[in-house]
Every structure is written in C-alpha cells, then in structure tokens.
C-alpha positions, 0 to 999 in steps of 0.5 A, spaced: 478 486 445 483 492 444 487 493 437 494 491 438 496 498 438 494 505 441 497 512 441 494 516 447 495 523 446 495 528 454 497 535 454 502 532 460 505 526 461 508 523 467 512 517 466 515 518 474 521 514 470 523 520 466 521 528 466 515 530 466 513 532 457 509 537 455 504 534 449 507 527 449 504 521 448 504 514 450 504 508 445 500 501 447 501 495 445 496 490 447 496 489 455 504 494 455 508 500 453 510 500 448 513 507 447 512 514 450 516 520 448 512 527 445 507 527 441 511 529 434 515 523 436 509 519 432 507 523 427 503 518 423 499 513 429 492 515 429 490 518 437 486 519 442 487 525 444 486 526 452 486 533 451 487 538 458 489 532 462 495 529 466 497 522 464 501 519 469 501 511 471 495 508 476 498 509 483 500 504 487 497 502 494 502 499 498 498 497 504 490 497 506 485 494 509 479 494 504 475 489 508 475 494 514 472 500 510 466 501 512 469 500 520 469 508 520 469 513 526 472 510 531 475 516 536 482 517 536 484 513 543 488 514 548 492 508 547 493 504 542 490 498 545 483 502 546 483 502 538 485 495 537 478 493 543 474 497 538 476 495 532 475 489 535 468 490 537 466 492 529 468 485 526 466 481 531 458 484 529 460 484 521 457 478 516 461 475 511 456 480 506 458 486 510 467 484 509 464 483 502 460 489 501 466 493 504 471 490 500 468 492 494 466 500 495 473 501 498 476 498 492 471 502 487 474 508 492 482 506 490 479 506 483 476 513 483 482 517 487 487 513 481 489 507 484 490 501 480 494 497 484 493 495 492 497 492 497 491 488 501 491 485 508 486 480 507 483 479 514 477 475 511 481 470 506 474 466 504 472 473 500 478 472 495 479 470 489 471 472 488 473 479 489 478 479 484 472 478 479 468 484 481 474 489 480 478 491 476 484 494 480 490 489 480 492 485 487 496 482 492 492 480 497 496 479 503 493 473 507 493 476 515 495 469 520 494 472 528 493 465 532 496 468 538 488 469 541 485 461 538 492 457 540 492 454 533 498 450 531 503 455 527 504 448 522 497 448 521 495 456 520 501 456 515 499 451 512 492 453 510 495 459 509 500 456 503 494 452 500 490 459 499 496 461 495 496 456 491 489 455 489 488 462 487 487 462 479 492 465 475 491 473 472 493 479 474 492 479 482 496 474 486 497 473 493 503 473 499 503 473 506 502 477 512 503 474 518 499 481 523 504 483 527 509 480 532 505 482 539 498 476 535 502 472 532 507 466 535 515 466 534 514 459 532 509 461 525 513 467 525 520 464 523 516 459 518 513 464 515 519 467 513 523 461 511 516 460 506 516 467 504 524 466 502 524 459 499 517 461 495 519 468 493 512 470 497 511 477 498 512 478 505 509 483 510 507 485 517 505 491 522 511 492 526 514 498 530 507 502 529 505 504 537 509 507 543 506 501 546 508 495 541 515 498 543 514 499 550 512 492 550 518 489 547 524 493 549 522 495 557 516 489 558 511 494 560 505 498 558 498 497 557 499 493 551 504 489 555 499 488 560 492 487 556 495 482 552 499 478 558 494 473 561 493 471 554 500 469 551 507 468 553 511 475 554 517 470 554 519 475 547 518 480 550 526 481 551 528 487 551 530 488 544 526 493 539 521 489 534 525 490 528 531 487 532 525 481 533 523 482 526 531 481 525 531 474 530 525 471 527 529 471 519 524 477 516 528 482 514 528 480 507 528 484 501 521 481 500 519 484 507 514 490 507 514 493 514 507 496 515 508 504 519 515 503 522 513 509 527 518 508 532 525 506 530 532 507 533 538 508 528 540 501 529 533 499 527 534 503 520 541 500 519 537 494 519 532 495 515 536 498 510 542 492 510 536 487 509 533 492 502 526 490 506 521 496 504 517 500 509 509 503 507 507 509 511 500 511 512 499 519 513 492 520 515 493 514 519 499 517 523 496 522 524 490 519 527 494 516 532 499 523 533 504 518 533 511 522 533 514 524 527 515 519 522 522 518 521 523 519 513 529 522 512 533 517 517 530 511 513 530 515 506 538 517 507 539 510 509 536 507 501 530 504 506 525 504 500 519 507 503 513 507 500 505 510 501 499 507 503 492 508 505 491 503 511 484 503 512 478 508 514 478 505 521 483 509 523 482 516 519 479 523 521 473 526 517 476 533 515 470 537 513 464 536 509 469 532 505 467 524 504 471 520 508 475 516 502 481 511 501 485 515 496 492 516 495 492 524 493 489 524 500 496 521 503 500 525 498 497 531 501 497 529 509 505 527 508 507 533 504 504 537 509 508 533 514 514 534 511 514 540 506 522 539 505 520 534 501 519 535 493 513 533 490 516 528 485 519 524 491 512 525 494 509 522 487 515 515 487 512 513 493 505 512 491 509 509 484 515 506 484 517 506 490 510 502 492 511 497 486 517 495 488 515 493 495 509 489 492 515 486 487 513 489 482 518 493 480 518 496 473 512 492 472 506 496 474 508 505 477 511 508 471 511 509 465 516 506 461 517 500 455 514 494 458 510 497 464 503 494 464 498 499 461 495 502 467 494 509 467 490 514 470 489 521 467 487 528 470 483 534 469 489 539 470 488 543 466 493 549 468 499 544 469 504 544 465 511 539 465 514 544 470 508 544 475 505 539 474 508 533 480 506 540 485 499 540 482 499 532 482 500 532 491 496 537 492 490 538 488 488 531 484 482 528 487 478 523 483 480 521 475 477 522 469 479 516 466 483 509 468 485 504 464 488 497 468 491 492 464 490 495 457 482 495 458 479 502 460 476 501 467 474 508 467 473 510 461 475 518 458 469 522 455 472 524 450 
C-alpha cells in the first residue's frame, strides 16, 4: 500500500488546467492531488525525481472498441456497409476467448500509449466485471444494445441491460449504456434508453451521423445502407430528418449524451447539440480510413459542443509503415493535427484530457492535474521539451510512456 503522501519531481509539468511548469512537482495524498505547483514550492518534502520527463495527467479515451482489436485489416470499403458485412463476418468466427484475449491486449495497448481512462463499447457484456480485474486502466464500459436483426422485445433487452449495471461491483470502473446506432436499434428501446439514462444519471452514448449512407438513409430514404437493411426492419423512421434531428425525437440529446463520429452535420444539426450540452468523440484515424468529408471541428467548437478524441477500434485503422498497428492517443493527436493544423497543440491535448473526461462525467475527476483529481499520471521520455514547447512535442512526437500511475498505484513503474 502507498504512504499517504508523495512528492513527484519532472522537469515539466502538464496540469492541462493551468500553464504548463518548468521543474514542478506534483503532491499526492493517498489515491488524489493534493497540490501541484513548482518544485521550490515544496521545499521540504522528500521526492521522486522523474528526471528529463514530461508529467501530464493519464489521457482520456472517449470512445474504443477493445473487443475488436485483434479484428484488423480490413480494406477500406467503397461503402459503409461493405465494412459493416465484413466486420460482421470476423465476429461471427470469434470465441468468447478470442473477444477476451482482444480485450485485454487493446487495454495494455492504451496503457503503453498514455491512456489511463477508456470510454468502452462492450459489444460482448458477458466479458465485464472479470476484465476489469485483469487491467489497471479506469473504465466505463458501455453496454452495446442492437435488437433491430434478433427482434427481441426493446422492454426486455433494457432490462437486462439495466440489471448488468447494477450488478457490477463498485471500484474504480463503471458502467453506462449504448444503444449502437439508430439504423440497429429500434425507436421504441431507443426513446427507454433515454429516459433510463436521465432518471439513473446513466453515461449515454451511440454512433450517430458517422457515414454518408446513415445520412442518406434517414434524410432522402435511399442508399445502400437504405437498401441493404430494408428487407430486415421497418424504414418507417426513415423520415427525412437528419439522424441528430431522430436523435433529437427520441429525448437523446442530453448533457449525459456522447455522440460517436458526428461526421456529417448540418449547422442545425450542431445548434442542436450544442442547446442539449451533449458531447461529440472524434476518431481521426478512423475518419480517415473511411475518407469521410471533413470532420466539422470548428463549427462544432464555435458553438461550445464539447468535442473529444477517441481511438475507435483497429477494425477501422490503416497500418502507416512498418509501425505496429496500436490504439494509442498520441496517434490520433497527431492524425487530428495534420488535419487541422490551425488548431493549437494545447487544444489538441484537452480533447484527449478534460474535454473527454467531461464526456465520460468525469469532469475534474480524471484528465488534469489539479487538487482533488485522482492521481493518474503518465510521464514521458521528453527531454529537450521545455514549459514553451512541450504541448507541440506532446501531439506530435510521444509514443509510448516510461511510467503510468492509475488510481495512486504505479501501473507502469518509473526506472529511476
């Protein structure tokens, strides 16, 4: 167990809070911050020096599927669909110890690249709590519900859905819902879902406006989306209103709503995520990989819509190199920096930090460095980064960390 207080010592510190300090130090007490400020400020506590590091708070990943990371190269297909049929073909030849197996080395993956926090869409819900145990990674695994393909009765699948929530054991790691996506999940269990997730003060999110075929589907009732999923459910929704406007209907929109990709709005669509205080997760690569049209940042940061980063899964990134193909944060930092190089390094850094902690309802809890934020913290091997340059050396050269503490215990432990 660790003494009550510790004094960490790194050449910069990175509270994302407050502007980055030149030898500063961060004091723990127990599982929290206590204090952080620079090092003369504690003159007097004993400390573990970090030496040429960049201590920052353990990043923040808002949206991943860590079942899936072992579902990797698939080709980029024509349509959104083509990807769906193919994901779909991996799943139905994976075991319950593969999902496991995934599971685990995409969570040590997060670990390695800095995350200590993960948003989790948990596609196979048999797999958590037992998971939990076997990483040190904070979670909020969201419970996937489809029911569009098994017709099963919406009342029932919140239900079990509901009981999977209460049972899991209290800790650091929670659970919330996600219904998948409005074109899987019936209006009926998507309008409970929201009513649930308000009266519970249930975490609450879904993919939603992510392709060009999803949009033509609801607003013109066409496209192969339209006609692949038209013999197995009832296109009566597909209305002509854009899936944020659907999302509206069904009573979503909420301030505990994160909205997964986002890629294809209208400036109506954003007012009306904006009014709600609903969140939005971006996944770069991800984007990427599909060539959507530009991701609508600006438009969505203008408005106050709190936008967020997230790795999605490796079912839908490109292998860059002779790099191995990993979830990891920095990797979407730099992918969303090259996208939109107007948009300064310490931005980029709160979107992987605060901006997804307050996704997760986890405001001022986990993502920054301040008193009464957990202690998790990573550190860096930066050692030409100083308090002016180090957000930029951050985004665009981190890789993996030397050290990460979770919860006040060392999940990766520093050399020195």
């Amino acid at each position: 167990m660790s003494s009550p207080r510790r004094l960490l010592r790194a050449r910069v510190v990175v509270p994302i809070s407050a502007p980055p300090l030149d030898d500063g130090a961060v004091l723990l007490d127990g599982n929290r911050i206590a204090a952080v400020g620079p090092y003369r400020d504690f003159s007097g506590e004993p400390a573990l020096d970090l030496g040429p590091c960049v201590l920052l708070p353990g990043l923040v990943n808002a949206h991943c599927h860590l079942d899936y990371t072992d579902m990797t190269g698939l080709p980029a297909p024509r349509h959104f669909p083509d990807w769906i049929k193919s994901l779909l073909v991996l799943k139905s030849a994976a075991s319950y110890t593969d999902y496991a197996a995934a599971w685990l080395r995409g969570a040590d993956m997060l670990l390695q690249t800095g995350t200590t926090t993960v948003g989790d869409i948990e596609a196979v819900p048999e797999l958590v709590p037992e998971v939990w145990s076997s990483t040190p990674l904070r979670v909020l695994s969201f419970f996937e519900m489809t029911g569009v393909k098994s017709r099963r009765d919406p009342t029932e699948i919140l239900r079990e859905t509901a009981r999977r929530i209460d049972s899991l054991p209290p800790g650091r790691s929670s659970g919330g819902l996600s219904p998948h996506a409005l074109y899987s999940t019936s209006p009926a269990l998507l309008q409970a879902a929201g009513e649930i997730a308000a009266a519970r003060r249930w975490p609450l999110t879904m993919h939603l406006a992510e392709s060009i075929d999803e949009w033509s589907m609801y607003r013109e009732r066409s496209g192969v989306l339209f006609d692949w999923l038209r013999p197995q459910r009832d296109m009566s929704d597909c209305d002509g209103a854009t899936p944020v406007e659907k999302a509206a209907h069904y009573g979503l929109l909420r301030k505990n709503f994160l909205a997964v990709h986002a890629n294809y709005l209208t400036p109506g669509d954003v007012a009306l995520l904006a009014e709600a205080g609903a969140s939005v997760a971006h996944c770069p690569r991800s984007h990427a990989y599909f060539g959507h049209q530009p991701f609508s940042y600006r438009e969505l940061a203008n408005r106050g819509v709190n936008v967020c980063l997230g790795t999605d899964s490796l079912a839908s990134v490109t292998k860059a190199g002779a790099a191995p193909l990993e979830l990891s944060l920095f990797a979407e930092m730099r992918q969303f920096a090259g996208a939109n190089p107007d948009v300064a390094p310490e931005e980029i850094l709160r979107l992987a930090t605060t901006h997804a902690a307050r996704a997760l309802g986890m405001a001022e809890q986990v993502g920054e460095i301040s008193p009464g934020a957990a202690a998790d913290l990573i550190a860096l091997p930066l050692p030409s980064a100083n308090a002016r340059d180090v957000c930029a050396a951050v985004v665009h050269d981190a890789a993996h960390v030397v050290a990460a503490m979770i919860d006040g215990q060392w999940a990766i432990a520093p050399n020195n």
